[in-house]
C-alpha positions in Angstrom: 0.5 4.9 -36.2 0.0 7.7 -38.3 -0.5 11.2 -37.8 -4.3 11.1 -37.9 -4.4 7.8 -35.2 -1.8 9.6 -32.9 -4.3 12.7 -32.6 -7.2 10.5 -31.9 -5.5 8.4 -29.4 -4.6 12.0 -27.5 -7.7 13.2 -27.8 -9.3 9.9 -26.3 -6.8 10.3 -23.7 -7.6 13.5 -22.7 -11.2 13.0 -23.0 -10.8 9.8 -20.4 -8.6 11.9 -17.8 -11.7 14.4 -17.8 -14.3 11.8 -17.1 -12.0 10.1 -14.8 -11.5 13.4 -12.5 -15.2 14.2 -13.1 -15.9 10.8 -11.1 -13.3 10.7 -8.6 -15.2 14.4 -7.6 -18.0 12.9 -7.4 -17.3 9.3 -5.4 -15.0 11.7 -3.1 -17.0 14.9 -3.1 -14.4 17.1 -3.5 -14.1 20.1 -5.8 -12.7 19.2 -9.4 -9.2 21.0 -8.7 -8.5 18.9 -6.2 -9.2 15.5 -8.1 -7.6 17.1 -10.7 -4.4 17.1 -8.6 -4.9 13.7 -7.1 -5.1 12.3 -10.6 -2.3 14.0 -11.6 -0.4 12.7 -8.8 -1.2 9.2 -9.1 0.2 6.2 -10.7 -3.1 5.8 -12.6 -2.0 9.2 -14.4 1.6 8.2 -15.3 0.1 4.4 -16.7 -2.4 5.8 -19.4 -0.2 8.3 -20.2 3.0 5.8 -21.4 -0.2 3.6 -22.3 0.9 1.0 -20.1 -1.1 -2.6 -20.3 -3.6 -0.6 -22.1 -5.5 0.7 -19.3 -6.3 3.5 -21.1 -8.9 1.3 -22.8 -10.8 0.7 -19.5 -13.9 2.3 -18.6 -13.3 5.4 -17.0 -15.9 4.5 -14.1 -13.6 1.7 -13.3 -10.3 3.5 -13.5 -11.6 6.0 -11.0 -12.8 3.4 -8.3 -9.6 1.8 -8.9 -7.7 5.2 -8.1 -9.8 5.7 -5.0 -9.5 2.1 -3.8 -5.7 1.6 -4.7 -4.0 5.4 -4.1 -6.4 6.7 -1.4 -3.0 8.5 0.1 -3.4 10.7 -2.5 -6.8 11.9 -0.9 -5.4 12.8 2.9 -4.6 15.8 2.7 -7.5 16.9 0.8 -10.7 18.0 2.5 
């Protein structure tokens, strides 16, 4: 990919891990830090970022429900 592709597909990233905190607030109501740190935290996180079985292509509604369904020890101690 060259130089040009590489900065979209990090921008695209970035702009995917913002909506995907923006809905895990939201579905959880919590305060954005603290999805912010669950997100970070979870294996959803490490998997776009290595772009692993291109789940960084998935909608970002989906992705979060997934994070909430599948890593909801992440949300415990929060609240």
């Amino acid at each position: 990919m060259n130089d040009s592709g590489v900065e979209l597909e990090r921008i695209y990233r970035r702009s995917l891990e913002q909506s995907i905190i923006e809905d895990i607030a939201l579905q959880k109501d919590i305060n954005y830090r603290f999805a912010a740190e669950a997100y970070y935290r979870s294996r959803l996180a490490r998997q776009i970022s290595a772009g692993e079985y291109g789940v960084q292509y998935l909608d970002h509604h989906v992705l979060a429900k997934d994070l909430i369904e599948n890593e909801s020890e992440l949300f415990s101690a929060i609240k």
